[in-house]
C-alpha positions, 0 to 999 in steps of 0.5 A: 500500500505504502509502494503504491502510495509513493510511486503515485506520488512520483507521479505527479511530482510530488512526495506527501509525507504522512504527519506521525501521531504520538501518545503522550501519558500524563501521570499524577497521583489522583488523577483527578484535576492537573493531568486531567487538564493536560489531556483535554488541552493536548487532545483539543490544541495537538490534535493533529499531532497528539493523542493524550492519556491521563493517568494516576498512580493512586486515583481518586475515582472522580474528576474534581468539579473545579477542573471540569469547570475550567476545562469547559471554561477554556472551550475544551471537551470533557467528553471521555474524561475520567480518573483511571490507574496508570495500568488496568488489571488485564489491559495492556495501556497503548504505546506512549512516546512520551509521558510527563509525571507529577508525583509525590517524592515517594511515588516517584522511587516506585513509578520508575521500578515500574 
């Protein structure tokens, strides 16, 4: 399919090159208001380039009301937005290109044993 793609490309005299995508994790301990923001802003201004995760190593279960009132406040969807664990007993997470972490000085020992 790729041949294909490029050889009618030649064709024409000129190469389009696929735009990559990469998945970024935001990591915090509850998950529930600073990574939460981070993914919708990633998601909404990156999202040619960007797919956006957020994560917590202890989550607290619910999204804080304050950040969904400044993530609507600033135009952003809320749509899909929950706190989940960093790693879902049984799943397998999708493949992240970078990740950016906010945790507590005794978190940050175990996250990188991960």
């Amino acid at each position: 399919m790729l041949r294909a793609f490029v050889l009618h490309a030649r064709r024409r005299r000129e190469l389009i090159v696929p735009t990559p995508r990469y998945n970024v994790l935001f990591l915090c301990t509850g998950n529930s208001a600073r990574s939460i923001m981070a993914e919708a802003i990633l998601n909404q201004k990156g999202r040619s380039a960007f797919t956006a995760y957020s994560a917590g190593s202890h989550p607290g279960g619910r999204v804080r009301p304050e950040a969904l009132k400044q993530i609507t406040a600033a135009r952003l969807s809320t749509a899909g937005l929950r706190s989940r664990f960093a790693v879902a007993k049984g799943k397998r997470p999708p493949r992240r290109d970078a990740g950016a972490a906010s945790v507590s000085a005794n978190e940050g020992a175990y996250l990188q044993a991960e």
